[in-house]
Residue frames relative to the residue before (quaternion, step in Angstrom):
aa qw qx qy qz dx dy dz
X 1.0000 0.0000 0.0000 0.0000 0.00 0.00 0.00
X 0.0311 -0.8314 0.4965 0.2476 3.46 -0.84 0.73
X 0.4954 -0.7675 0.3911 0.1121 2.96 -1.29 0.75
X 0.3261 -0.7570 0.5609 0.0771 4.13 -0.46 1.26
X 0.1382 0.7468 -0.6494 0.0375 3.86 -0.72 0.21
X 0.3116 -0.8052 0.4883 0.1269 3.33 -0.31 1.11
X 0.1872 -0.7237 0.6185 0.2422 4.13 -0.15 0.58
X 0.2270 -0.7680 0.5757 -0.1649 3.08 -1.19 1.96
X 0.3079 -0.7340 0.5267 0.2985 3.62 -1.07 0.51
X 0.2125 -0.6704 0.7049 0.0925 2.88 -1.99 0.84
X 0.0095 -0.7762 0.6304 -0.0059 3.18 -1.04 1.15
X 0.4061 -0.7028 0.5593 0.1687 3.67 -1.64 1.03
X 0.0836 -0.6523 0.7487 -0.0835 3.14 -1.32 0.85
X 0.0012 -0.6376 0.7703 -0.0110 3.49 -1.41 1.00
X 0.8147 -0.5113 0.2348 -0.1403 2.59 -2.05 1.42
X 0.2325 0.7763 -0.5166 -0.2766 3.48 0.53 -1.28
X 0.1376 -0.7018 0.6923 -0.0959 3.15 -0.92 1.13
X 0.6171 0.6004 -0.4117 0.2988 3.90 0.34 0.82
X 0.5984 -0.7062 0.3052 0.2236 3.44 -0.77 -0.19
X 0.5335 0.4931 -0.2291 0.6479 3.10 2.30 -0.69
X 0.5445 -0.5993 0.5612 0.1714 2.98 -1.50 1.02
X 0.0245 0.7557 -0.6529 -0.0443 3.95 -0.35 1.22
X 0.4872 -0.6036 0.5725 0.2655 4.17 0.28 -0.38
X 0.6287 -0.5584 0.2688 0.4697 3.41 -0.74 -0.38
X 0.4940 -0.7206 0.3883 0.2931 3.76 -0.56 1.11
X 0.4795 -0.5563 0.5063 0.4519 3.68 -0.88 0.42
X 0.6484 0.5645 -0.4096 0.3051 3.57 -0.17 -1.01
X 0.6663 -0.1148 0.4115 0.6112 3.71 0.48 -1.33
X 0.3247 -0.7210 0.6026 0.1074 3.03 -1.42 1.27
X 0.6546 0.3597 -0.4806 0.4596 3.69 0.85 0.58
X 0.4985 0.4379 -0.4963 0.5598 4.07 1.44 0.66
X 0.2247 0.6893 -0.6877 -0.0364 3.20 -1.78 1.12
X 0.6902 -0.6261 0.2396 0.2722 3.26 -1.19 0.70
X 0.7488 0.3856 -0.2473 0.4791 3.36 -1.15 1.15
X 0.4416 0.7923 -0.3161 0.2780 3.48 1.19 -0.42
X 0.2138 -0.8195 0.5302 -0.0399 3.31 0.62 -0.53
X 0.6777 0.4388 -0.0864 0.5837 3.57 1.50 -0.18
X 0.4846 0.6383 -0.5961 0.0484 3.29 -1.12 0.58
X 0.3066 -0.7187 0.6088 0.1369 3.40 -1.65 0.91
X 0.4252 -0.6040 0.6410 0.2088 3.01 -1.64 1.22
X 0.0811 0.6483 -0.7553 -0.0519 3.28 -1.36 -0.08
X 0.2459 -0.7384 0.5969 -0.1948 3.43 -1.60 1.07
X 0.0968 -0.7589 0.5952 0.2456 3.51 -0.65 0.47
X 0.8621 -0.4254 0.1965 0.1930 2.90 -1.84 1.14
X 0.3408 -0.6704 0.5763 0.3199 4.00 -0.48 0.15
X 0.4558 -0.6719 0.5548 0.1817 3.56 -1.37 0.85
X 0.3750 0.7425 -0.4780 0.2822 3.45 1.07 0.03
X 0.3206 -0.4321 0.7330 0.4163 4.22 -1.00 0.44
X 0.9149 0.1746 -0.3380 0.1353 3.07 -1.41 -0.84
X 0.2152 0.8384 -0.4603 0.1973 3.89 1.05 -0.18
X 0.1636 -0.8148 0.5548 -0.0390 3.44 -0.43 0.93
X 0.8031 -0.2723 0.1859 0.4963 3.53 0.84 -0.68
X 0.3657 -0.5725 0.6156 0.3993 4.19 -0.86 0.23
X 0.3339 -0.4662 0.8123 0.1066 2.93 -2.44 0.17
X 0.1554 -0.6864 0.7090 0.0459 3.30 -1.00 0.89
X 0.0364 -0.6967 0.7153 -0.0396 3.51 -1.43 1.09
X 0.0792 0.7748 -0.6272 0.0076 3.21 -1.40 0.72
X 0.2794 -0.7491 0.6002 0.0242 4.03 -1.04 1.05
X 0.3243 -0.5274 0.7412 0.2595 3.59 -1.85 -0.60
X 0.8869 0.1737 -0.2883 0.3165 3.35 1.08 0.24
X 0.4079 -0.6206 0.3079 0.5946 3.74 0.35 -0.02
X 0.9129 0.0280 -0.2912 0.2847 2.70 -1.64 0.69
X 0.3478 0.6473 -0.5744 0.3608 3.76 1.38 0.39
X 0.2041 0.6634 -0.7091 0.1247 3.95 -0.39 0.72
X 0.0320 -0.7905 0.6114 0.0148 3.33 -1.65 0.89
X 0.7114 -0.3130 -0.0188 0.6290 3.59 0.44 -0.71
X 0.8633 -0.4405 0.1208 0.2149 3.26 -1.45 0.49
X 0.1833 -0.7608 0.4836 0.3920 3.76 0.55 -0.22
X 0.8208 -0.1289 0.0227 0.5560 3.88 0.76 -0.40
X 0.3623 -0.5734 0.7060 0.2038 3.76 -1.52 0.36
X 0.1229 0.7738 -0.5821 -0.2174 3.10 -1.69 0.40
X 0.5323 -0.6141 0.3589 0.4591 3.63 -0.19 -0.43
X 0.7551 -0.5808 0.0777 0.2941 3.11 -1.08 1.30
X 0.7067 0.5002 -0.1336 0.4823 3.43 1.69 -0.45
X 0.5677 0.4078 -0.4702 0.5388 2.80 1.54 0.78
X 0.0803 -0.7909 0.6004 0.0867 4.29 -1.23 0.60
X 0.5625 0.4666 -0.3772 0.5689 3.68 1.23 0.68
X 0.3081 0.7110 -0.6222 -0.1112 2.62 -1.60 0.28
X 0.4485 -0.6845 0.5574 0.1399 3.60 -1.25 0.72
X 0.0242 0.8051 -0.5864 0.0857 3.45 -0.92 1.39
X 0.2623 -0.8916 0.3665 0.0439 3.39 -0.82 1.37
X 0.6525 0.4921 -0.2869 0.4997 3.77 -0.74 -0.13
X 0.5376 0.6491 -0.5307 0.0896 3.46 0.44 -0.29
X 0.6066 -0.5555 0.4372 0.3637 3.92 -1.51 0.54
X 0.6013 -0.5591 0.5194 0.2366 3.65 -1.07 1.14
X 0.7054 0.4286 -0.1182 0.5520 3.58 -0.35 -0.41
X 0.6389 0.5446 -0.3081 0.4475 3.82 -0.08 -1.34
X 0.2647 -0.5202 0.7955 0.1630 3.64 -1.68 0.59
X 0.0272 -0.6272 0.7736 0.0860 3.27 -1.50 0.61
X 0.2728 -0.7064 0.6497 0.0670 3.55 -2.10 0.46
X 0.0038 0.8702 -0.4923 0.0176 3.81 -0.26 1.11
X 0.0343 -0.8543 0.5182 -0.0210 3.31 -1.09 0.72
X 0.2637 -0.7904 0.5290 0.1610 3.48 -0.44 0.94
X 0.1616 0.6702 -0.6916 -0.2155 3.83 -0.93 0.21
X 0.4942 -0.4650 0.6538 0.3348 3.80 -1.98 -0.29
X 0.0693 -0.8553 0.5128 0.0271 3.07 -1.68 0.86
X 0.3385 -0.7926 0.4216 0.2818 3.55 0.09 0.90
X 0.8490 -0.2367 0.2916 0.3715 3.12 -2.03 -0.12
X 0.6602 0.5376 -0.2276 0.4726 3.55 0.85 -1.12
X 0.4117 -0.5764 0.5300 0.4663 3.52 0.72 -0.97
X 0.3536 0.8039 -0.4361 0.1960 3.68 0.85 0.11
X 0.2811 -0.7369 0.5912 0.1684 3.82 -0.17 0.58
X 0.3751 -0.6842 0.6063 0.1536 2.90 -1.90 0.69
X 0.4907 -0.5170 0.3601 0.6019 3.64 -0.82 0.27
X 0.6073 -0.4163 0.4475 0.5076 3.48 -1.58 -0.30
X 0.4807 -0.6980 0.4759 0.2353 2.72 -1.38 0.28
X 0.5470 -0.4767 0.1466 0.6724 4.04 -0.12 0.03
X 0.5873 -0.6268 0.4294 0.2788 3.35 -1.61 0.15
X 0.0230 0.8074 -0.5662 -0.1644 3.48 -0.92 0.21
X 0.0564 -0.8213 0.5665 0.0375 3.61 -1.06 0.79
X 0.0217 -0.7863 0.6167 0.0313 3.23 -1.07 0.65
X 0.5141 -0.6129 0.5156 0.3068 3.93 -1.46 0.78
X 0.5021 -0.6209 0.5905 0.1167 3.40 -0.57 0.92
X 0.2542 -0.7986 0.5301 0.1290 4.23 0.21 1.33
């Protein structure tokens, strides 16, 4: 059987999850301060068989190791907590077929934690 895996984007949004009133941040209006939160979202892989993504996530580029969560194929978000103020994170998303087969990653996205 051959296999197709479409390379998809993965993009980072963070939350605000605080109590002070910041307005809209220079950097990017989907970073605010203190959050401690942010959610990838991604659009779907074109793949027939695709069962679900793997979410990965580092301090360093390209240092990925094992996954931090699966979801099923109908889900393209996802919301990660606790992160360290200060601290760059890096996230990738891959698809995963029937077999357990991984896609490559997909492109990276990173963002500084305010």
């Amino acid at each position: 059987m051959t296999r197709s895996y479409h390379l998809f984007q993965l993009g980072v949004f963070l939350l605000i999850l605080t109590a002070c009133s910041a307005g809209d941040p220079a950097l990017n209006p989907d970073v605010f301060p203190n959050s401690g939160t942010a959610t990838l979202s991604w659009d779907p892989n074109a793949g027939t068989d695709i069962v679900g993504y793997k979410i990965y996530i580092a301090t360093a580029s390209g240092a990925y190791e094992t996954p931090i969560a699966t979801t099923s194929i109908d889900v393209t978000t996802y919301t990660i907590a606790g992160l360290t103020p200060g601290t760059t994170y890096f996230f990738v998303v891959t698809a995963f077929d029937t077999d357990g087969t991984e896609s490559p990653f997909s492109n990276e996205a990173s963002t500084v934690i305010p």
